[in-house]
C-alpha positions as CSV (number, residue, x, y, z in Angstrom):
1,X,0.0,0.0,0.0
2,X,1.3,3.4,-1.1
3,X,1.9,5.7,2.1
4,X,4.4,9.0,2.2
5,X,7.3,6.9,3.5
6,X,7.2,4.3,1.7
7,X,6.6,5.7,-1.2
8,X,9.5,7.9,-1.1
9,X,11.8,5.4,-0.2
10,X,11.0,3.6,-3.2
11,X,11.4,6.8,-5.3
12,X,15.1,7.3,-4.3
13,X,15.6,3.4,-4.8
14,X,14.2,4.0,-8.3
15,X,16.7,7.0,-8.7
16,X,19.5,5.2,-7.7
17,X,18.6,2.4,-9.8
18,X,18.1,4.9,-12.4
19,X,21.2,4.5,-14.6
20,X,20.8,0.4,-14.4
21,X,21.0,-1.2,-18.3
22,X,18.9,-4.3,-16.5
23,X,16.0,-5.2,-19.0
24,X,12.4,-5.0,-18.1
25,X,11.1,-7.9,-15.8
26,X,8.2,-9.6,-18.0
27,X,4.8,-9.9,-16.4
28,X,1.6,-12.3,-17.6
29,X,-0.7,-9.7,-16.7
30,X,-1.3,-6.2,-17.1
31,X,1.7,-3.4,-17.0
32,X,1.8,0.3,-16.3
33,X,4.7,3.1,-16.8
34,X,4.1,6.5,-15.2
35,X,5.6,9.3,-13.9
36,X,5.6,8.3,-9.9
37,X,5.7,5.5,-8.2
38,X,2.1,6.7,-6.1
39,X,0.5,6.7,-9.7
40,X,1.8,3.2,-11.0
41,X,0.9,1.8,-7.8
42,X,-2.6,3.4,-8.0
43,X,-3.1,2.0,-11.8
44,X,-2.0,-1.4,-10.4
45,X,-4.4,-1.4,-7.5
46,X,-7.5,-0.7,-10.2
47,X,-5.8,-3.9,-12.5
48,X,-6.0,-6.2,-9.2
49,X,-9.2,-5.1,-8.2
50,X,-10.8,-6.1,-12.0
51,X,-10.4,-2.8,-13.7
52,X,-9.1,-2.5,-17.2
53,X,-6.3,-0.1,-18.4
54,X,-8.8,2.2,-18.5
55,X,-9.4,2.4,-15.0
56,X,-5.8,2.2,-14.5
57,X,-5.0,5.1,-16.4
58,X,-7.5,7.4,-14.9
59,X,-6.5,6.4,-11.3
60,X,-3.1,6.8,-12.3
61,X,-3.9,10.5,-13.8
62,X,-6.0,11.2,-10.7
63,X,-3.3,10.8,-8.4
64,X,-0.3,12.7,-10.6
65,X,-3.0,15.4,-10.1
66,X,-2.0,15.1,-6.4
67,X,1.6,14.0,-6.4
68,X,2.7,15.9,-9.6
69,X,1.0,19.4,-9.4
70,X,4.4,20.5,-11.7
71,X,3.2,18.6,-14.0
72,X,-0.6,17.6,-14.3
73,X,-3.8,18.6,-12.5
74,X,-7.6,18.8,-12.5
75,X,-7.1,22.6,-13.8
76,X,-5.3,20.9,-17.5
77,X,-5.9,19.0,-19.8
78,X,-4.7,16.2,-22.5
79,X,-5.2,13.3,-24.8
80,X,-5.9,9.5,-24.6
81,X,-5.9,6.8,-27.1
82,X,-8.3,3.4,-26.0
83,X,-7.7,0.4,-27.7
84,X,-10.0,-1.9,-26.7
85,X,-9.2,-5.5,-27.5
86,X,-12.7,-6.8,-27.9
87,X,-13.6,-5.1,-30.7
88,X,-10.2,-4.0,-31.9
89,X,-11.0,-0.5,-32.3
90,X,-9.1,2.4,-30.7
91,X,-10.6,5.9,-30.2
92,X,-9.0,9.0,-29.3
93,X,-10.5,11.5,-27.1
94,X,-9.3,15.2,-26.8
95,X,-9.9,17.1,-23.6
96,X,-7.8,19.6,-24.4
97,X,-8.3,23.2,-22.7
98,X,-10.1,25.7,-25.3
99,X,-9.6,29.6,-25.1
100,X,-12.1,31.3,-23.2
101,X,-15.1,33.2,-25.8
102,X,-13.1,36.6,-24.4
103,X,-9.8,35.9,-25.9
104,X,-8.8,38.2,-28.2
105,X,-5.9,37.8,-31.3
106,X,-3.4,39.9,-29.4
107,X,-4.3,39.3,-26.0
108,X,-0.8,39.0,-24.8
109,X,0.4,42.3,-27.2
110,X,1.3,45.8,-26.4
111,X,2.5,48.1,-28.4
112,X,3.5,45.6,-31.2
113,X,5.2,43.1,-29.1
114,X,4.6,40.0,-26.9
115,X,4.3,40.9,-23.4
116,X,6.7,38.1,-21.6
117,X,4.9,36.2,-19.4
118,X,1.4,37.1,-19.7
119,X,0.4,33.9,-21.5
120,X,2.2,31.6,-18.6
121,X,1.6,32.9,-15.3
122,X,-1.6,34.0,-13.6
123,X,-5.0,34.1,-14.5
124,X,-4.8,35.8,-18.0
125,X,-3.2,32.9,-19.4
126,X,-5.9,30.2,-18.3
127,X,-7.7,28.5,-21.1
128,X,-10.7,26.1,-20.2
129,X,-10.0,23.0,-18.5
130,X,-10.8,19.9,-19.9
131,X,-9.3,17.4,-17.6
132,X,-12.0,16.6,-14.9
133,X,-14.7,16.3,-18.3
134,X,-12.0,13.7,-19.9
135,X,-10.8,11.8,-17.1
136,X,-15.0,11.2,-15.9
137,X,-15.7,10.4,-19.8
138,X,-13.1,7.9,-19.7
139,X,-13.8,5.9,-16.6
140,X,-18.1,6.0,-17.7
141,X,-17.4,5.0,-21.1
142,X,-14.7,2.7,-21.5
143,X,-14.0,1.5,-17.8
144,X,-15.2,-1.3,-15.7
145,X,-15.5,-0.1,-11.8
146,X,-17.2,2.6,-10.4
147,X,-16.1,5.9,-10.6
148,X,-15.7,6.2,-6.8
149,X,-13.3,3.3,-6.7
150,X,-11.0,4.7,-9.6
151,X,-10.8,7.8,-7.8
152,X,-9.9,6.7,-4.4
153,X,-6.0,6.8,-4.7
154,X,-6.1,10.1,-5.6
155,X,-8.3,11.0,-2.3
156,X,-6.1,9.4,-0.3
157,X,-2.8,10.7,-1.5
158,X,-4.3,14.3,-1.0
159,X,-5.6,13.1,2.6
160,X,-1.9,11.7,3.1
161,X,0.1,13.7,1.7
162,X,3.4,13.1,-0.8
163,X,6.9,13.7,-0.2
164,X,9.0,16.7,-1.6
165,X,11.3,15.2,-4.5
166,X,14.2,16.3,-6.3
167,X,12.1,16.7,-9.5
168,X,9.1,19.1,-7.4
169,X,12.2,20.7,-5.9
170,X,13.8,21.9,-9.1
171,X,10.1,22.1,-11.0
172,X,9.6,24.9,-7.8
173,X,12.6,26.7,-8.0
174,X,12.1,28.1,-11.6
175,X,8.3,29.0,-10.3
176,X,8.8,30.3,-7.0
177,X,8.3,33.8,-7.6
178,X,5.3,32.8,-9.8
179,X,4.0,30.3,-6.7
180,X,4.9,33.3,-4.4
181,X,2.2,35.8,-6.6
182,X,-0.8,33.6,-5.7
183,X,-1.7,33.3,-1.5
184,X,-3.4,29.7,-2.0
185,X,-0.7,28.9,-4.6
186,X,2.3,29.5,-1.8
187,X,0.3,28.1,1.0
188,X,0.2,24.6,-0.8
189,X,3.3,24.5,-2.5
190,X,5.4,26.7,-0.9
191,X,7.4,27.0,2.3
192,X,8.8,29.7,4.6
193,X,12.4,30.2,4.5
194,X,14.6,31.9,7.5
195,X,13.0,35.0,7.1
196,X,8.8,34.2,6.6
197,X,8.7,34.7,3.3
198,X,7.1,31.9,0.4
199,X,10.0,29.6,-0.9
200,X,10.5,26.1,-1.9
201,X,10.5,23.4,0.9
202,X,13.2,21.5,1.3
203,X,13.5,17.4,-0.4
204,X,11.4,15.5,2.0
205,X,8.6,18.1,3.2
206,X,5.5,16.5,3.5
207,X,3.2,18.4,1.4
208,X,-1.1,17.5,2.2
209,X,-3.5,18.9,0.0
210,X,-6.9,18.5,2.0
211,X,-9.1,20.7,-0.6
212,X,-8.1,19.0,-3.3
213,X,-8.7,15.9,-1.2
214,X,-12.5,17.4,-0.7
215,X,-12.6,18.2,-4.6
216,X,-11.9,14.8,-5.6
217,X,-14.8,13.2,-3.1
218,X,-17.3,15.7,-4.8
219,X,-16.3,14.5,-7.9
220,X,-16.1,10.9,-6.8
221,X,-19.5,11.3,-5.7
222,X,-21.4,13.8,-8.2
223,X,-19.4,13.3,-11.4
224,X,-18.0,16.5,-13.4
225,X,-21.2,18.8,-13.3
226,X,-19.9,20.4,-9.5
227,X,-16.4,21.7,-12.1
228,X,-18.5,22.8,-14.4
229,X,-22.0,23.8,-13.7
230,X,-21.6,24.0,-9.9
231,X,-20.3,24.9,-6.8
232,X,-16.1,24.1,-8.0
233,X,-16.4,26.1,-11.1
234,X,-18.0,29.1,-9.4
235,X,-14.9,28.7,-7.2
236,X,-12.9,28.2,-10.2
237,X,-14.3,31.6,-12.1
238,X,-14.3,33.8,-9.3
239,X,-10.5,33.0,-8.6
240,X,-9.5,33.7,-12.1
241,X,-11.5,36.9,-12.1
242,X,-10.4,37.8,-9.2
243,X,-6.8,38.3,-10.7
244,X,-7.7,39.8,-13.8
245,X,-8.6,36.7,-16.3
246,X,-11.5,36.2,-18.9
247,X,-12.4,32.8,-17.9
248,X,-16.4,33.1,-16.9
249,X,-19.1,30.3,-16.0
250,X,-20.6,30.4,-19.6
251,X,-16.7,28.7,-20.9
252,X,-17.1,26.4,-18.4
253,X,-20.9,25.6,-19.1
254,X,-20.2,25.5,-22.8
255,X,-16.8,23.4,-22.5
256,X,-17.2,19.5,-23.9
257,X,-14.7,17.2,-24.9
258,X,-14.1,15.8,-28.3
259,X,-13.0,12.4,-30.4
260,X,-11.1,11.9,-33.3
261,X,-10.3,9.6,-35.4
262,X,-7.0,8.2,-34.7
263,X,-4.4,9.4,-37.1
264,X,-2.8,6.5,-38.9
265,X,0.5,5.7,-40.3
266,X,3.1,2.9,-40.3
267,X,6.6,2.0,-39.9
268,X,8.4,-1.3,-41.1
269,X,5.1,-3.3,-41.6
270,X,3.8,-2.3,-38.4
271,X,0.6,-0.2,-37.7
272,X,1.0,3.1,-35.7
273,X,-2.0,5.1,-34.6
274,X,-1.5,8.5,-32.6
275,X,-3.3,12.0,-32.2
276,X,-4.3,13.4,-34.6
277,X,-4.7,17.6,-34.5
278,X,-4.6,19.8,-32.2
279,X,-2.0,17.3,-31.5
280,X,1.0,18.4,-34.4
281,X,3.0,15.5,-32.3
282,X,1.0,12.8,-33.8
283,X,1.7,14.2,-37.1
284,X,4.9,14.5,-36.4
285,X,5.4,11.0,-35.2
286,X,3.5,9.5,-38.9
287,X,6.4,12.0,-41.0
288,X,9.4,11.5,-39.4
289,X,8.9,8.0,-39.2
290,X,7.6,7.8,-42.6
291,X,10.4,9.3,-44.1
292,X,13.2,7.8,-42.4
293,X,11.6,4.5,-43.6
294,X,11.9,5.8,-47.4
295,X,15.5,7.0,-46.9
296,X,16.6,3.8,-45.5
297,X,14.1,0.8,-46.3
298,X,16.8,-1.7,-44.5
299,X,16.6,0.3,-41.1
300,X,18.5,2.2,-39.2
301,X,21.9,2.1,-38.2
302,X,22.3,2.7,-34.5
303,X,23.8,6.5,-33.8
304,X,25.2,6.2,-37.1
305,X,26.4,9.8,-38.3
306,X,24.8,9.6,-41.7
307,X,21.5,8.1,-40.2
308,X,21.6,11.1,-37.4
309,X,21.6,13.7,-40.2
310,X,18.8,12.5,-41.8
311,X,16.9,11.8,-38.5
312,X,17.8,15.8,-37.9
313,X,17.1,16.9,-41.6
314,X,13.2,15.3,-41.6
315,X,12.6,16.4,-38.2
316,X,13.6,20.1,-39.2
317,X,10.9,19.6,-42.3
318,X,8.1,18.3,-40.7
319,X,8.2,21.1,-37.9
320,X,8.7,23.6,-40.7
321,X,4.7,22.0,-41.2
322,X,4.1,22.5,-38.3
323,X,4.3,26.0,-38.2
324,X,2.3,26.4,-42.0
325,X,-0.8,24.4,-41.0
326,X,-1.5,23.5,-38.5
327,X,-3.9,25.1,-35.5
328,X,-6.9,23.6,-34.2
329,X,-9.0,21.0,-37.1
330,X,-12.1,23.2,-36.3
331,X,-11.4,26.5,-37.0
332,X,-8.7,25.9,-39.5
333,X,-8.1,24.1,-43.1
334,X,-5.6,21.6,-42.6
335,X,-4.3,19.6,-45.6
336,X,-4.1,15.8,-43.6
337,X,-4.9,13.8,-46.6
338,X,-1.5,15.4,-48.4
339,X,0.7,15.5,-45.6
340,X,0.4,12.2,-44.9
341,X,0.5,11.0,-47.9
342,X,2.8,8.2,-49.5
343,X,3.8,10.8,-52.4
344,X,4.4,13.9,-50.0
345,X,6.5,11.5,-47.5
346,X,8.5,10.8,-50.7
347,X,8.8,14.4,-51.7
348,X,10.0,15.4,-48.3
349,X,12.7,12.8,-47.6
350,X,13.8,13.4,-51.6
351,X,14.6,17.2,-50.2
352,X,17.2,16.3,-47.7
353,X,21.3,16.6,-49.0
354,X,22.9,13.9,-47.5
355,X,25.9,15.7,-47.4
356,X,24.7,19.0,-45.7
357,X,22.6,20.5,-43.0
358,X,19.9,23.0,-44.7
359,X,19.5,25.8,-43.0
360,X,16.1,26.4,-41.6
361,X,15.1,30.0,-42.7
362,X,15.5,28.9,-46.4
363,X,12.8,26.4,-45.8
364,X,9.8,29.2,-45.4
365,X,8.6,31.5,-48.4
366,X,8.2,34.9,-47.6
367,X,4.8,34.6,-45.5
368,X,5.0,31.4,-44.2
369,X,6.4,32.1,-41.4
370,X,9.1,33.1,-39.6
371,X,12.7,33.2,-40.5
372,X,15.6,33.2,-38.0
373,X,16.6,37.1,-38.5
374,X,13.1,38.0,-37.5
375,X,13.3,36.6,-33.9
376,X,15.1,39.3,-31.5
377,X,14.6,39.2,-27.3
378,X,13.2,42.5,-27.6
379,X,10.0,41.0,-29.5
380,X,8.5,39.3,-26.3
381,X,8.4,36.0,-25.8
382,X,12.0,35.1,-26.2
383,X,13.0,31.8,-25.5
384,X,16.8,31.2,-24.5
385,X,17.1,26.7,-25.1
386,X,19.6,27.2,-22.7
387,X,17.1,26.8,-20.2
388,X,15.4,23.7,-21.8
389,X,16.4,20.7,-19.7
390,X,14.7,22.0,-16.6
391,X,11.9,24.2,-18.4
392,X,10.5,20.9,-19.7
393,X,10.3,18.9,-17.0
394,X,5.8,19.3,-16.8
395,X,3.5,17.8,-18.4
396,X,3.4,14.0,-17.6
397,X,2.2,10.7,-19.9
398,X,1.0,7.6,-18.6
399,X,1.2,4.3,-20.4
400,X,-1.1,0.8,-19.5
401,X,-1.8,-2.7,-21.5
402,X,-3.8,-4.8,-18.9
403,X,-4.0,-8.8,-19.2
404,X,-6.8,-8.5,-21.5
405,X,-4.7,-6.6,-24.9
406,X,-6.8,-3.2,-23.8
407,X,-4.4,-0.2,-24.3
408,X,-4.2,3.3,-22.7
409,X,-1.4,5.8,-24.0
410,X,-2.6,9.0,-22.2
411,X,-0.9,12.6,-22.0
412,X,-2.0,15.2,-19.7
413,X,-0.5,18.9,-18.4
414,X,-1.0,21.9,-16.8
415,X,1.8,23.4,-19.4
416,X,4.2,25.4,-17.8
417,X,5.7,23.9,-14.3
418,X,2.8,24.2,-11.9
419,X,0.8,25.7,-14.5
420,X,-0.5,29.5,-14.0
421,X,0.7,29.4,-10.4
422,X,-3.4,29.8,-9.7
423,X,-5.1,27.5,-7.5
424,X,-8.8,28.2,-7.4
425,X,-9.5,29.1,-3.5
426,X,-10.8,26.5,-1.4
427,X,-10.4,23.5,-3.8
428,X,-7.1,22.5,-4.2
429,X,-7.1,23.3,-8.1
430,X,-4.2,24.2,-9.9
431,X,-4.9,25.7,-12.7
432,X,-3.3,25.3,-16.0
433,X,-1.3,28.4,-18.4
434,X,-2.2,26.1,-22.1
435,X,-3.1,29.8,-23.6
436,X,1.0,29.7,-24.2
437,X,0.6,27.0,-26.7
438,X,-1.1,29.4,-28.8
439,X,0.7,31.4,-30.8
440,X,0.8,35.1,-29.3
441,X,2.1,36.9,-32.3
442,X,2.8,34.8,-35.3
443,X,6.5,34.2,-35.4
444,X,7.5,34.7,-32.1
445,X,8.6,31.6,-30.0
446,X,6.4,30.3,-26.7
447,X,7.5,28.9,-24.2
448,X,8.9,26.3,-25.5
449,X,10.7,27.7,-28.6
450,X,8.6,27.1,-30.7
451,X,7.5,29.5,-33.6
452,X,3.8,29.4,-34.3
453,X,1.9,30.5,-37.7
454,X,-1.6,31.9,-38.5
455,X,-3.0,29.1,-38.1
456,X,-2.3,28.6,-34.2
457,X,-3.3,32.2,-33.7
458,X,-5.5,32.8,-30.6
459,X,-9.7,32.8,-31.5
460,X,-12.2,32.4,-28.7
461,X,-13.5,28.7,-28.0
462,X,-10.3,27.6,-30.1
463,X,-8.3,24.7,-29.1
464,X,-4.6,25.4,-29.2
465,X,-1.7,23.5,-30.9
466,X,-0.1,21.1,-28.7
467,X,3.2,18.5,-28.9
468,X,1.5,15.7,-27.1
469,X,1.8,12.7,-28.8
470,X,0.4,10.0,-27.1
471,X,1.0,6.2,-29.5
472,X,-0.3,3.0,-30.2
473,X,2.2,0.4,-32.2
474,X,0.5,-2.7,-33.5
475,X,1.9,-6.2,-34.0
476,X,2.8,-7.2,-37.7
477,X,1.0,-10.0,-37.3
478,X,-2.2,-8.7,-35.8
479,X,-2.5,-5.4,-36.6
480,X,-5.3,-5.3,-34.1
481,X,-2.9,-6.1,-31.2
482,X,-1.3,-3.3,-29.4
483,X,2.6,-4.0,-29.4
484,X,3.4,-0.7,-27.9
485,X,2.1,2.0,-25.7
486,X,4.4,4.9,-25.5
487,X,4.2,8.2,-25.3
488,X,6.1,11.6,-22.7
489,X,6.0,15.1,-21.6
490,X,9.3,17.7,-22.8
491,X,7.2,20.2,-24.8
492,X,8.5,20.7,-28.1
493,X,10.7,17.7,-27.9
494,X,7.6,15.1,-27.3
495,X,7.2,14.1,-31.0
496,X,11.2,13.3,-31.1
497,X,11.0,11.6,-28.0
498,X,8.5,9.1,-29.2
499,X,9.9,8.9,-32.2
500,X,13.2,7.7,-31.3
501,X,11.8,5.2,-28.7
502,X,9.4,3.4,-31.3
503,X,12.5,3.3,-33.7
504,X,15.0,1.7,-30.9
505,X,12.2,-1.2,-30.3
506,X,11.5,-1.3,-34.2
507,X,14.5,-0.7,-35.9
508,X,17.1,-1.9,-32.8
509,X,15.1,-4.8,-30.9
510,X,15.8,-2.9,-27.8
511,X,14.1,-4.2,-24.4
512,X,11.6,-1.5,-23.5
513,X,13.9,-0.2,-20.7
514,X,16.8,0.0,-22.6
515,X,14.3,1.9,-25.3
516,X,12.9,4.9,-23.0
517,X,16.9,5.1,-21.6
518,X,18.8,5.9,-24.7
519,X,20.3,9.4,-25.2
520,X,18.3,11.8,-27.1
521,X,18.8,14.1,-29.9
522,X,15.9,16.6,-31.3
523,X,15.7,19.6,-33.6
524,X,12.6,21.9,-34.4
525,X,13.8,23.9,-37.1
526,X,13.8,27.3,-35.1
527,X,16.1,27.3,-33.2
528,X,18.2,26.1,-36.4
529,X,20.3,24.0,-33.2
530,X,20.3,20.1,-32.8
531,X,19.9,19.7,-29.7
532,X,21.9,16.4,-28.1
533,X,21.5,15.4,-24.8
534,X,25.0,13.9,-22.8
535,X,24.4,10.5,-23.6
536,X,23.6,10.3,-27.2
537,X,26.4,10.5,-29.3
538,X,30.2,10.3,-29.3
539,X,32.8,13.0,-30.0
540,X,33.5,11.6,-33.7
541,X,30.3,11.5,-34.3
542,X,29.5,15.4,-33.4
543,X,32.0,16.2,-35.6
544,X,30.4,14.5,-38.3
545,X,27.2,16.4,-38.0
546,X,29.0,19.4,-37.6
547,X,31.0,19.1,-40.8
548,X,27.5,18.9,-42.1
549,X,26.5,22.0,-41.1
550,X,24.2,21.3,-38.0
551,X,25.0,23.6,-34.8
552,X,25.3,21.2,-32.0
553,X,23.6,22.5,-28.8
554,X,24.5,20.3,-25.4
555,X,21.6,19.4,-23.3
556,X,21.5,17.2,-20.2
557,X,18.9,15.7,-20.7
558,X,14.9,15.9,-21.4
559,X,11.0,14.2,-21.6
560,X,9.9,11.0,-19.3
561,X,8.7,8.3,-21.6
562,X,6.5,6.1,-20.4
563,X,6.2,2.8,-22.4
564,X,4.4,-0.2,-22.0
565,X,5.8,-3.5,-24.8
566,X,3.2,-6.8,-25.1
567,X,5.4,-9.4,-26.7
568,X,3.1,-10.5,-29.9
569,X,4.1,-13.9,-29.0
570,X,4.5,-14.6,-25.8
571,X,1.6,-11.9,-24.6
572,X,4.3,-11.1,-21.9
573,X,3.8,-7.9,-20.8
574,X,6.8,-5.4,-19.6
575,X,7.3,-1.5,-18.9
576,X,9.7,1.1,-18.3
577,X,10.0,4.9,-16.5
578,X,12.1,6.9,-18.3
579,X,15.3,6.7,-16.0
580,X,16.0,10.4,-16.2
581,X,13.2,11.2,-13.8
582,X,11.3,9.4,-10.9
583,X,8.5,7.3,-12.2
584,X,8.2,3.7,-11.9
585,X,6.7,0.9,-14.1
586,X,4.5,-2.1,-12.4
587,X,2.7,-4.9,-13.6
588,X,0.8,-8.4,-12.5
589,X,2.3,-11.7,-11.9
């Protein structure tokens, strides 16, 4: 049973274990990868009790909500893909925040340029929440126990409390003077320091949440209408108001979640299905992989220089389409059927000079975007990838194939770390800042770095753009059967990170540990850097990519993949946390 202390004892066995090469131990039931061990052990409590992955997931998401405020919360919002192994359909459900109807264009503009930080702390750059609406969906639809039970972990951890880690620790650090603006924000996640005021408590403070504890009963109890018709989105609204936001009880009222159909691709004979927009990830994840199949039809050499440079050149292109089409699918004309196509995956991995880096500006008409000379610091909303590592450590993914084949690849966030730094008084909600993810002037970089068009432009009730890439890899020889769940936060870099862990079990035969725990290498066109973290390549090989032309930019490390593998034929199950970060993966005997 999960409790405070023994949950962080296993935490700092699981970082010290963290750098192990050991494979995944196999399991004949169900198996579950998230972001802390409270989570995974809340997910495996639902599988033992009867529940499907489902159930699991939701649990699992319930409780980050608690343990990972950073990260996750009833205040975001996210995606989920459901296979369900019955029928062998899978359906993917956007809850995804929407701007509120008074969001304007240039909302976050004065005088011509970005106003920094406007769109990621306080209450201006809230958008609706959809997490309570697609976590509640989920569990009524598609699971097996009652709502009450699936919730349950999650009011206990908030009853109990969690233990301060090294990850909330440095998360809080970067947001302290953001925590600090908000008097319910610093009460719950702040401590005092020497001299009274609001800082970051030390590793091992014991952190309760008894409103959110009360929040989750009501909701266990009532379903979602108390967040958005009642008593917790009144509480929600006049919060947000209170500090100068748009977000009123008619957004709330009006807010509903939304399915897709999954967006398709493949890679080496196997079926992948992902998101589909506002996710650009899942389209990212279908290109890249689409390409590098078409530029090397044998696979993929591992950390090969040659193969790196194409990896980096395809990568570049596809977010270069990022930032011409795509926005949310229903306010804005995106060509799917084209970009996805065989011919146009040709086209793009026929562009790249296998001898030579391009650089990025050239790959934009005038119009299209946003060259490199047009992004200066003194436009607003500069972002310095210096600061990357630690900047992208929110947003959290949670991964589950129970005994059965059903399949759960779910992404959910508050955006920035700890979100707006809002917490809705007297509930214990923290409350996202996703109104970064739109673009706040066309050609100037969020958050993240990335560079955003037209087409991501803020419109009221308009869902923004977002990286998460939550993914579904299918057996060759059942292309109904789930292979692999996988999916991770690190903003921009999500796509990349998915990518590169469905090519080191496809193209490498890696064991799913040693998949999520391979070095990492990303670019995203602007900036026109390719970003390597300290345990991806060798010297040699660096200088090979430089040679070509690519600027090399040195990262620690970034993301927490969570991935689940079910071996086609053995229907052993096995899971990993990503080892850079203090998740844990579980499963049944």
């Amino acid at each position: 049973m999960w409790s405070p202390r023994n949950g962080w004892t296993l935490a700092l066995a699981l970082l010290c274990a963290g750098g192990s090469a050991s494979a995944a131990r196999p399991y004949r039931g169900g198996a579950v990868a998230t972001a802390h061990p409270a989570a995974s052990e809340a997910a495996l409590k639902m599988l033992q009790k009867g529940g499907n992955a489902v159930d699991a997931a939701v649990a699992a998401a319930t409780t980050l909500a608690v343990v990972g405020p950073y990260h996750s919360g009833l205040g975001g919002g996210g995606f989920a893909l459901v296979h369900d192994a019955k029928t062998g359909e899978t359906r993917a459900l956007d809850f995804r925040e929407v701007a509120p109807r008074a969001a304007t264009r240039d909302m976050y503009v004065k005088d011509g340029k970005v106003v920094p930080g406007l769109s990621t702390d306080g209450a201006l750059s809230v958008a609706v929440p959809g997490a309570v609406a697609g976590y509640l969906e989920l569990v009524e639809k598609h699971g097996k126990l009652p709502r009450a039970v699936v919730l349950q972990p999650a009011i206990d951890a908030a009853r109990a409390g969690f233990w301060v880690t090294p990850k909330y620790q440095a998360v809080a650090k970067l947001r302290r003077d953001c925590l600090a603006q908000d008097p319910e924000a610093a009460r719950i996640f702040l401590g005092k320091n020497a001299a009274g005021e609001p800082d970051v408590p030390a590793v091992g403070s014991l952190v309760k949440q008894p409103d959110l504890a009360r929040t989750l009963t009501t909701l266990a109890k009532s379903g979602a209408a108390p967040f958005y018709t009642g008593a917790l989105g009144q509480a929600v609204v006049d919060t947000v108001k209170a500090a100068g936001g748009v977000l009123t009880r008619e957004d709330l009222k009006a807010y509903q979640t939304r399915t897709h159909a999954p967006l398709e691709g493949s890679y080496r004979g196997h079926r992948l299905l992902t998101m589909p927009p506002p996710s650009a990830g899942g389209l990212a994840v279908v290109q890249v992989l689409g390409a590098l199949e078409r530029l090397r039809p044998q696979g993929l050499a591992f950390r090969d220089a040659e193969e790196v440079h194409l990896y980096a050149e395809a990568v570049r292109r596809v977010y270069v389409d990022r930032t011409k089409y795509l926005g949310d699918p229903a306010q804005v004309k995106i060509p799917m059927e084209r970009l996805t196509s065989s011919g146009y995956l040709a086209d793009l991995a026929g562009s790249i000079d296998p001898k030579k880096a391009t650089p990025s500006a050239s790959l934009l008409a005038p119009g299209e975007g946003a060259g490199e000379s047009t992004l200066k610091p003194s436009d607003g909303g500069w972002y310095d990838p210096s600061h990357a590592p630690a900047d992208k450590k929110n947003t959290t993914h949670i991964s589950v194939i129970d005994k059965d084949g059903n399949a759960v690849a779910l992404t959910t966030t508050v955006n920035y770390g700890f979100g707006s730094c809002l917490v809705a008084k007297g509930t214990g909600i923290l409350l996202n800042d996703e109104m970064d993810d739109f673009s706040a002037r066309p050609g100037v970089p969020n958050a993240y770095g990335l560079v955003g068009g037209e087409a991501n432009a803020i419109a009221p009730g308009k869902v923004p753009l977002s990286s998460m890439s939550p993914t579904l890899v299918f057996s060759k020889e059942d292309p109904k059967k789930v292979m692999l769940a996988v999916g991770s936060p690190g903003g921009s870099t999500i796509p990349t990170t998915v990518i590169q862990v469905i090519s080191n079990v496809v193209d490498q035969g890696m064991d799913v540990a040693r998949a999520v725990g391979q070095g990492r290498l990303h670019h995203q066109y602007l900036p026109d850097e390719l970003w390597v973290d300290q345990y991806a390549l060798e010297p040699a090989t660096l200088a090979i990519l430089e040679a070509k032309g690519h600027k090399i930019r040195r990262i620690p490390n970034w993301g927490d993949a969570e991935a689940v593998v079910s071996d086609p034929q053995t229907n052993l199950r096995s899971a990993a946390s990503d080892p850079r970060n203090e998740g844990a993966a579980l499963g049944q005997d």
